[in-house]
C-alpha positions in Angstrom: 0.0 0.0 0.0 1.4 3.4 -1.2 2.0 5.9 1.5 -0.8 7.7 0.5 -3.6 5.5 1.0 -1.7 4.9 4.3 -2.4 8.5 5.2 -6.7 7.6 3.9 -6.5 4.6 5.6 -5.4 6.7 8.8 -7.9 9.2 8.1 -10.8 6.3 8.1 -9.4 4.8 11.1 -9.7 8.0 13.3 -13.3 8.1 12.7 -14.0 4.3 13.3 -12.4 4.1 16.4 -13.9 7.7 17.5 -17.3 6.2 17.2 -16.2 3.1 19.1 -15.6 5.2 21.9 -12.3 6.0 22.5 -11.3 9.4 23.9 -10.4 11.8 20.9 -7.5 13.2 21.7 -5.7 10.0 23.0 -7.1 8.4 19.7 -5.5 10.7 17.4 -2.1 10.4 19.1 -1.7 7.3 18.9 -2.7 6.9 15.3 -0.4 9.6 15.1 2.9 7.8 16.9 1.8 4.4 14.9 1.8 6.1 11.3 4.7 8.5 11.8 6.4 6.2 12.7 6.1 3.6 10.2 6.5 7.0 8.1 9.9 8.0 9.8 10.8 4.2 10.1 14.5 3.5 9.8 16.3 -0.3 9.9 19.9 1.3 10.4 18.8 3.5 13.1 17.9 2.4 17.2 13.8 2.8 16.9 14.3 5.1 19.9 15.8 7.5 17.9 12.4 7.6 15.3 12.2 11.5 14.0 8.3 10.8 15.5 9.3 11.5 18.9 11.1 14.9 17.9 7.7 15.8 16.0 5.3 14.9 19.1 7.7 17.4 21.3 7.6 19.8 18.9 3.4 19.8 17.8 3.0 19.5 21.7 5.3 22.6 22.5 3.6 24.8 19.8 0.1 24.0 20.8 1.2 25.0 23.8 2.7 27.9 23.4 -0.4 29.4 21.1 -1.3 32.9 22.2 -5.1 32.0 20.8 -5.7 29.7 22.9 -5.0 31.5 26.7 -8.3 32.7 26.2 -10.1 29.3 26.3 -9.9 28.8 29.9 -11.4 32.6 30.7 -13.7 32.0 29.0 -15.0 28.7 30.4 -14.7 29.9 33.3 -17.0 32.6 32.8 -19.6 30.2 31.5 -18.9 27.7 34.5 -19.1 30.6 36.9 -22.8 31.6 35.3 -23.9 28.4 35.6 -22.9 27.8 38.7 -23.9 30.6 40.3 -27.9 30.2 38.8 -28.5 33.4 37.4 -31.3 32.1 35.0 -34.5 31.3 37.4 -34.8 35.0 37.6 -34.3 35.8 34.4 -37.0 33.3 32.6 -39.7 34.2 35.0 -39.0 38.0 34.1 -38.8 37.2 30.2 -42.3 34.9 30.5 -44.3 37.9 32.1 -43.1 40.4 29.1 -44.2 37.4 26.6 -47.2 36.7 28.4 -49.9 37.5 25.6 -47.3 35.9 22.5 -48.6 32.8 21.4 -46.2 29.8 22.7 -44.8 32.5 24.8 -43.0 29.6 27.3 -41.6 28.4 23.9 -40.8 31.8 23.0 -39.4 32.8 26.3 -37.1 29.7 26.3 -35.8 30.3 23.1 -35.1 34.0 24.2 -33.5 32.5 27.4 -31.5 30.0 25.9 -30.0 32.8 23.2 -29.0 35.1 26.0 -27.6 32.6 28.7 -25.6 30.9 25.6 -23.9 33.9 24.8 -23.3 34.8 28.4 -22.1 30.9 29.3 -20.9 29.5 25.6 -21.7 26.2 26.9 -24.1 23.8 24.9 -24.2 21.4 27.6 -24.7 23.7 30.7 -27.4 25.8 28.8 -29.6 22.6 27.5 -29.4 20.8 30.8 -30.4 24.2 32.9 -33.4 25.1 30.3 -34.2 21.7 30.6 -34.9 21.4 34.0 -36.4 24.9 34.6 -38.5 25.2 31.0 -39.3 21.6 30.5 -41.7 20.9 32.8 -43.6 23.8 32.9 -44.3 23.8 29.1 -45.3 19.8 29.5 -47.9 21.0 32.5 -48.9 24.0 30.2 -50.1 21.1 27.3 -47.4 21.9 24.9 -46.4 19.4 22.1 -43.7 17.2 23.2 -41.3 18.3 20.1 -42.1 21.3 20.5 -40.7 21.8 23.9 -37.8 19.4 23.2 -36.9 21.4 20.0 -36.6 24.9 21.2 -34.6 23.6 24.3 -31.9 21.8 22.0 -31.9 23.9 19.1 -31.8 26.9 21.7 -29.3 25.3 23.9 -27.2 25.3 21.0 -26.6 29.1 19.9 -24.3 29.6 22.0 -21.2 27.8 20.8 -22.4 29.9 17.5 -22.6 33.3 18.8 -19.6 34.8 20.5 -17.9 34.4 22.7 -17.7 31.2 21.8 -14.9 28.5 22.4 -15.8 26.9 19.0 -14.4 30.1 17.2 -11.5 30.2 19.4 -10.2 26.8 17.9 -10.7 27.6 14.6 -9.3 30.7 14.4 -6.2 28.7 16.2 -6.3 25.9 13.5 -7.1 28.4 10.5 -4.5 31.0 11.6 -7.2 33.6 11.9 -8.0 36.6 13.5 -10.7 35.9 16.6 -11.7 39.3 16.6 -13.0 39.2 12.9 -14.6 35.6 13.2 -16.6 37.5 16.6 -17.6 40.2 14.2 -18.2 37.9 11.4 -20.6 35.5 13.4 -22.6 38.5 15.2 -25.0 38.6 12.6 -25.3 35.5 11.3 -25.7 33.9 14.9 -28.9 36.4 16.0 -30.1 35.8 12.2 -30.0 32.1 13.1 -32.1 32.6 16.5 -34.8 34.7 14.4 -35.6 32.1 12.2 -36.1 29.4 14.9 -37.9 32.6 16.6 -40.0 32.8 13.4 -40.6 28.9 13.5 -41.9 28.5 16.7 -44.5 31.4 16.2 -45.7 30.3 12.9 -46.4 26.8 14.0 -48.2 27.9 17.5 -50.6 30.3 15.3 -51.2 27.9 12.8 -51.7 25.0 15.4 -52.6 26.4 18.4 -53.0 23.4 20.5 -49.8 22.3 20.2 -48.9 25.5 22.6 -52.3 26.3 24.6 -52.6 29.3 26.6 -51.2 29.8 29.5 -54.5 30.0 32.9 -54.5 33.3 34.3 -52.5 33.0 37.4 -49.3 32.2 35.6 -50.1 35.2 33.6 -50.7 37.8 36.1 -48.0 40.1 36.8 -47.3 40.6 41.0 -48.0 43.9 41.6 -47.2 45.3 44.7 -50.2 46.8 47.0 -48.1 50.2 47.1 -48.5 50.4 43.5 -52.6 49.7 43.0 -53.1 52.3 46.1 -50.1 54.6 44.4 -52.1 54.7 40.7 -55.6 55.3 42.5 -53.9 58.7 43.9 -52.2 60.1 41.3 -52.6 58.6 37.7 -53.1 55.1 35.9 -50.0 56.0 33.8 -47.0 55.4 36.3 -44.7 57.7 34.4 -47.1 60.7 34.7 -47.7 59.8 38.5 -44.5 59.5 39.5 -43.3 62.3 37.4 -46.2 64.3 39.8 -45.1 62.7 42.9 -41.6 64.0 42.8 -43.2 67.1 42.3 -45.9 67.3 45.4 -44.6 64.0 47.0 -46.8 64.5 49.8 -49.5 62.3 49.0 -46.9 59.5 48.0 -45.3 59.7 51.3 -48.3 58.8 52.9 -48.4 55.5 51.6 -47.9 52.2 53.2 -45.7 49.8 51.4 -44.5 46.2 52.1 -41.2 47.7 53.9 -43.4 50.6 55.6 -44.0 54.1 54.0 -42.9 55.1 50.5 -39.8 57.6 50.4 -38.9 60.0 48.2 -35.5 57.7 47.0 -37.8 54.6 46.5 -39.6 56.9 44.0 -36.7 58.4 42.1 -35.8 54.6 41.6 -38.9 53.5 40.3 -39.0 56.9 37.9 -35.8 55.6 36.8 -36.4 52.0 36.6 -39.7 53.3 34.2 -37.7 55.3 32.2 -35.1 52.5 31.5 -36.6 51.5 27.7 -36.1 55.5 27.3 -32.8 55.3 28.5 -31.3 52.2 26.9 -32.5 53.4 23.2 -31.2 56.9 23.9 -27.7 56.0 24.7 -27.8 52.7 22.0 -28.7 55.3 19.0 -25.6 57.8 21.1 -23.1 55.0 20.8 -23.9 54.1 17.4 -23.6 58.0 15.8 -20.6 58.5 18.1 -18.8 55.6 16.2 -20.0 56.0 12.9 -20.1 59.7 12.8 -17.4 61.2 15.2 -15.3 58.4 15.9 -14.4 57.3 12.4 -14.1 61.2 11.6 -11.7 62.0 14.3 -9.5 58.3 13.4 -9.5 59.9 9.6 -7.6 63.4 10.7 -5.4 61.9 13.8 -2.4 61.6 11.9 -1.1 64.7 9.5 -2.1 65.1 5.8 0.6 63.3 4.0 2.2 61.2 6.4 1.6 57.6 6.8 2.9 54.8 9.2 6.3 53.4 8.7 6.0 50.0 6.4 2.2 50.7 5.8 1.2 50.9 2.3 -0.2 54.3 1.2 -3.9 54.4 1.1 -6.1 56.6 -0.3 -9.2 58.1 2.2 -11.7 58.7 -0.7 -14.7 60.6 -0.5 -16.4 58.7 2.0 -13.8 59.2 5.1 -12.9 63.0 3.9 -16.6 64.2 3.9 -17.9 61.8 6.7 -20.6 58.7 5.9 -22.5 58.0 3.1 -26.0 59.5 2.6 -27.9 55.8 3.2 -26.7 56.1 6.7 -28.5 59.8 7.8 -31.6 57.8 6.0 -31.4 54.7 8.1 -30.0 56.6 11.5 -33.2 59.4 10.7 -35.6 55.9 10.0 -34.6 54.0 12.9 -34.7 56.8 15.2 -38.5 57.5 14.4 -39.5 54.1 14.6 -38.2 53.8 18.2 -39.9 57.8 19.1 -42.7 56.5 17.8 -42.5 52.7 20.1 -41.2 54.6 22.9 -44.5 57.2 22.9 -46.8 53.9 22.1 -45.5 52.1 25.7 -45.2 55.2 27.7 -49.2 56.3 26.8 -49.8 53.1 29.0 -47.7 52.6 31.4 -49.8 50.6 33.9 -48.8 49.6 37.2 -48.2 46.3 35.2 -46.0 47.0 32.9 -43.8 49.2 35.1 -43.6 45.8 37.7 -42.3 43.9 34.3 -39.6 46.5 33.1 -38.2 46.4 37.0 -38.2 42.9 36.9 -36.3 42.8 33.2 -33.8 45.7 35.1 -32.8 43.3 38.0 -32.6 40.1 36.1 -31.4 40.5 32.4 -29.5 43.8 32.7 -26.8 43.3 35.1 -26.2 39.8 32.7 -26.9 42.0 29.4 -24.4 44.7 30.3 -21.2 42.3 31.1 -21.9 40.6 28.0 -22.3 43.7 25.8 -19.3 45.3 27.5 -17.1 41.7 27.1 -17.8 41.7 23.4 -17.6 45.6 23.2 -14.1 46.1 24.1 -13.6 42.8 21.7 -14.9 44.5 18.6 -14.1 48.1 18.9 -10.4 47.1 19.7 -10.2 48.5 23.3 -8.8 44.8 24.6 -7.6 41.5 23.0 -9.6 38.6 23.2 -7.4 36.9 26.2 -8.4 40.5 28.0 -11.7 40.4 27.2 -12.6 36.7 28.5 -10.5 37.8 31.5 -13.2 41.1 32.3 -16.0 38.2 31.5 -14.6 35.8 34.2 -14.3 38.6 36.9 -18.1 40.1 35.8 -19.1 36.7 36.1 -17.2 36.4 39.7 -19.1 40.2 40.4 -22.2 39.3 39.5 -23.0 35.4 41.2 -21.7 37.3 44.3 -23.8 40.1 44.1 -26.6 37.5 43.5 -25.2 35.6 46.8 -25.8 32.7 44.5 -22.1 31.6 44.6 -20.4 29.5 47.7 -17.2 27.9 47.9 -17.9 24.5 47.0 -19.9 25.7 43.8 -16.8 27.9 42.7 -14.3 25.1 43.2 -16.9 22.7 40.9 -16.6 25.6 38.4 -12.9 26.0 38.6 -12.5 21.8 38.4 -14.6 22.4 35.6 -13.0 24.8 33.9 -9.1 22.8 34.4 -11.2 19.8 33.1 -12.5 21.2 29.5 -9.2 23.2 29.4 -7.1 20.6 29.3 -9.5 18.4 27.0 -8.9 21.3 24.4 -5.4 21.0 25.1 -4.7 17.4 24.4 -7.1 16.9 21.1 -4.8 19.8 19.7 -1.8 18.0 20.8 -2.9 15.3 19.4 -4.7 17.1 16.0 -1.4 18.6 15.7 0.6 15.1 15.6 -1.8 13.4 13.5 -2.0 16.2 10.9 1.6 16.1 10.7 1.7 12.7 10.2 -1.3 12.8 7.5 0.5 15.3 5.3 4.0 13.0 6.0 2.3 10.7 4.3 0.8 12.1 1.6 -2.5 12.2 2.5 -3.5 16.1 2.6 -2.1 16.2 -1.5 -3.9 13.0 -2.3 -7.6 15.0 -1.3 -6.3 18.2 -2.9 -5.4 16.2 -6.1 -8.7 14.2 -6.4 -10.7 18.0 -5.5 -8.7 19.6 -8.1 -9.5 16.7 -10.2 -13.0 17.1 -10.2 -12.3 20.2 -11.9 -15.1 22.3 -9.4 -16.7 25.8 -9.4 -15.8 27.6 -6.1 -20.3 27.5 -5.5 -19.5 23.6 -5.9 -16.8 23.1 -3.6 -18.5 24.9 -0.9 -21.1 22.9 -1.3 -19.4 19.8 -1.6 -17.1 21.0 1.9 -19.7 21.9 3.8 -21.8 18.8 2.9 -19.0 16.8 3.8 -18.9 18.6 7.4 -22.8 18.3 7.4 -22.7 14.4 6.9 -19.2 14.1 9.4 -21.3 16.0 12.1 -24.1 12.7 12.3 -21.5 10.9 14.1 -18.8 13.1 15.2 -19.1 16.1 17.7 -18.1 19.8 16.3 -14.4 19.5 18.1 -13.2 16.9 16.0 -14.3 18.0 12.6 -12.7 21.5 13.7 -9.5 19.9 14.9 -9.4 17.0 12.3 -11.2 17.3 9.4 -11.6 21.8 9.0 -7.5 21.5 7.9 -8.3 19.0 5.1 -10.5 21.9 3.6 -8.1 25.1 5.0 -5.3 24.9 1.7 -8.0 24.5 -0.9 -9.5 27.8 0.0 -7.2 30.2 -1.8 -7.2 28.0 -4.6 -11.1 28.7 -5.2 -10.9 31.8 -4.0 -13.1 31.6 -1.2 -12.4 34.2 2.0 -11.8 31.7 4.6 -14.0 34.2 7.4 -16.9 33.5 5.4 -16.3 29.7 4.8 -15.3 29.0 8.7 -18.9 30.9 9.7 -20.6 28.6 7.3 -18.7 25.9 9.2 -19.8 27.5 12.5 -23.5 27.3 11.5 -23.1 23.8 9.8 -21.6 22.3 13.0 -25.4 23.6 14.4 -26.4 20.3 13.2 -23.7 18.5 14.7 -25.7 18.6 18.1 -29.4 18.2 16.6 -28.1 15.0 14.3 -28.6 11.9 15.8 -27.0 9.1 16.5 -24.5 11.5 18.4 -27.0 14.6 19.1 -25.7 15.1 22.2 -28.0 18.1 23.3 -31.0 15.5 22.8 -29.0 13.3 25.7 -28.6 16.1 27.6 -31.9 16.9 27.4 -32.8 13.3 28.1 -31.0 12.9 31.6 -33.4 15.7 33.1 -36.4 15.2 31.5 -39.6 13.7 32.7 -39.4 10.1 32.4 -42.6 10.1 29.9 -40.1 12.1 27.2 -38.5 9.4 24.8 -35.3 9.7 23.1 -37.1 9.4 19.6 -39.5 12.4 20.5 -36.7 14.4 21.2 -35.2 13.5 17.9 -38.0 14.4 16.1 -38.3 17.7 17.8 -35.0 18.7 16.6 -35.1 17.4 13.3 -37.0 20.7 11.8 -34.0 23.0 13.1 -31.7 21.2 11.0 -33.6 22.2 8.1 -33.8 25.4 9.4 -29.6 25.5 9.8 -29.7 24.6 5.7 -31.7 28.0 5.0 -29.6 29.8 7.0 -26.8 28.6 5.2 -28.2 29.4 2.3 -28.9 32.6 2.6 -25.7 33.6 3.8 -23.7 32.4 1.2 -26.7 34.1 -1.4 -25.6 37.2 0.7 -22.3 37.2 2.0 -22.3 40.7 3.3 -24.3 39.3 6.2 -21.2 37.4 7.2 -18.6 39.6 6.4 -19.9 43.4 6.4 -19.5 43.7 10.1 -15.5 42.2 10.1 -14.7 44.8 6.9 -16.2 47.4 8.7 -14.9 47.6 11.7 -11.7 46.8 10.4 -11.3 47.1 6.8 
């Protein structure tokens, strides 16, 4: 057998004995020592002194020294610490009363749930088995569908190894030599688009079969509104804002009033004036930040450095019309339509703001925000290049540390689990690139890697062909294999034939990103259906939970799809921010 087909033969082997459950990354180094060296095999020299030893110290010692990868641990951490620390109860109950009137709105509010707690955690398994055991028996009790409630907790569970910061773009951009900041800005879009369309799913099969997600009785629908309030409204207005804006005026009346910790005082009502005008707030400074970067920011970078100088060993560029006289014209029309769309939102809420509503947006401000604001501020300082992405994941593990403590949710023994935890996953990244390393060594020794570029090139392919052939060759590998050995193992296969079609490898590795979706919602492996499994009610069968997932698969094809049909959702962001 030609060394070649030794390197196919090795390639075949890896995934046989991957399925037969061995552990990956002690599977692909020994493959690796067992082919290399047969490839580095000698008679006239002592087997000891096989060149395959020298390569195993060397792939080991520049895994480990990769600056890309420092971040992993900070950032698992951060997700362990989340977890740990059970920030989430909260959170859903405040997210169901806001949804109370959607149709499916448990569905709906797990989906939201799951989307913000996987960004905040990146952790598949820690965000299907938490929504699992705090959404899945309340939707069952409710009368929803089986699949339904299965579905939106494993396809849900599952954003957040897509959206960043996620550890699965860490390792590619380590094994794809490419920049983790622009795969973060890359995957923004495409990540939220992904969560719409499941979003978009789940409503248009409640409306059209509303008895797959009945309505929710009365009492889980009521919003707790405090005594003070009822008694507070009956004084002064129905509209909260308008009273309260009168009580800090005459606040004589208000003072009067008997709460649940005594009589109201003038601080408690500054804070509820402020915890009403929150959606005012928020949508005020969000519109700020946005003309501050586009408008004022990107001015002030354009005339830092003197007309006619340029950096030492940069190539001279030309400014053009669009940084010299400021943005184009399409974005005054967007900024100008936006902003009047959220006026005119803003003045639809606040013309009833019931005692209701003002209970639900103080709820949303003590559970989601503190949450919302690490993980805007963690991926903030990412993209606008204020830290690098080791920095950043260390600010996320301290606001994680900040905020379980805050919630006194967080005890010793619960933050050594998470730090176990976190060595644990740490070092299994580790060794499977220790060993991807070894073994793709050994598969290019052998002529393995040219053999697949020769028979691609062979087949004489469009680039629109080869991505389709690539990414249905991850779809089909992600049946029986998990997403970190396709990225470790099979994503280099694909990396050098890139260039040659001319395909921008940001675009192709978020394609890979959203393809490896179906990695957990493929059976046999699926392993955010066994998750789910282990907490479920024992009535819930594995095969129900297959068939609940199965439609988000199809839904990861049309998301696909449309990306690579417009690519500027994928990379827009990335050549924006950073040309």
């Amino acid at each position: 057998m030609s060394e070649p087909f030794l390197g196919l033969t090795m390639l075949g082997l890896i995934v046989v004995v991957i399925m037969m459950g061995f552990p990956t990354a002690f599977t692909l180094m020994g493959l690796g020592m067992l082919f290399g060296f047969y490839a580095f095999y000698n008679p006239v020299e002592p087997w000891i002194d096989n060149r395959v030893f020298d390569l195993m110290v060397q792939r080991t010692y520049g895994a480990m020294t990769n600056d890309v990868l420092i971040s992993i641990p900070l950032f698992v951490l951060m997700g362990y610490v989340m977890e740990r620390g059970a920030l989430v109860d909260k959170m859903f109950y405040s997210i169901q009363l806001s949804f109370r009137r959607v149709p499916a709105s448990l569905a709906v509010t797990t989906l939201i749930v799951c989307t913000f707690w996987g960004i905040a955690s990146g952790l598949v398994g820690a965000v299907v088995v938490l929504m699992g055991v705090i959404a899945m028996n309340p939707m069952l009790r409710a009368g929803y569908d089986v699949k339904l409630a299965s579905g939106v907790i494993t396809a849900g569970g599952t954003l957040g190894i897509l959206i960043p910061p996620s550890v699965m773009i860490i390792v590619y951009a380590a094994v794809a030599g490419q920049s983790v900041v622009k795969l973060y800005a890359a995957t923004m879009f495409p990540g939220f688009f992904l969560a719409l369309l499941y979003l978009a799913y789940v409503l248009g099969w409640a409306m059209l079969n509303p008895k797959i997600a009945p309505s929710l009785p009365e009492e889980q629908t009521r919003v707790p509104v405090p005594p003070w309030m009822k008694h507070f409204a009956e004084v002064y207005s129905p509209n909260m804002l308008a009273g309260l804006l009168a009580a800090l005026v005459s606040p004589s009346r208000a003072l009067g009033i008997e709460g649940e910790e005594g009589r109201l005082t003038y601080w408690k009502l500054v804070k509820n004036l402020a915890a009403a005008l929150f959606p005012l707030l928020l949508t005020a400074s969000t519109l700020w930040l946005l003309w501050w970067y586009v408008v004022i920011h990107q001015q002030a970078a354009a005339t830092e450095a003197p007309e006619g100088l340029e950096e030492l060993g940069a190539p001279v560029a030309d400014a053009g019309p669009a940084a010299a006289g400021g943005p184009a014209t399409s974005f005054y029309v967007w900024f100008g339509l936006a902003a009047a769309i959220a006026v005119f939102a803003l003045l639809r809420y606040y013309r009833n703001m019931t005692a209701e509503r003002l209970q639900v947006v103080k709820l949303l401000v003590s559970s989601v925000m503190p949450l919302a604001i690490l993980t805007v501020v963690v991926l903030g300082v990412i993209l606008f290049g204020i830290t690098t992405a080791t920095e950043s994941a260390a600010v996320g593990a301290a606001g994680a540390f900040l905020l379980a403590l805050q919630a006194r949710t967080l005890d010793w023994q619960r933050t050594k689990e998470a730090v176990f935890l976190t060595a644990k996953t740490t070092a299994m990244v580790c060794w499977l690139f220790v060993g991807s390393a070894l073994f793709s060594a050994v598969f290019a020794i052998l002529g393995g890697q040219a053999l697949v570029e020769q028979w691609v090139l062979a087949l004489d392919l469009t680039p629109v062909q080869f991505m389709i052939l690539s990414q249905a060759i991850i779809f089909i590998l992600g049946w029986p294999l998990e997403w970190t050995e396709i990225i470790i193992i099979f994503v280099p296969i694909f990396l050098p034939m890139l260039h040659h079609f001319d395909i921008d490898p940001i675009l192709w590795g978020v394609l890979v990103f959203v393809n490896l979706q179906a990695a957990f919602l493929s059976p046999p492996v699926a392993m955010s259906a066994y998750y789910l499994k282990g907490v479920s009610p024992p009535q819930v069968t594995l095969n129900q939970i297959f068939a609940g997932m199965m439609p988000y698969m199809l839904i990861v094809i049309l998301c696909m799809i449309m990306m690579y049909i417009w690519p500027g959702m994928t990379l827009w962001l990335p050549e924006y921010l950073y040309g």
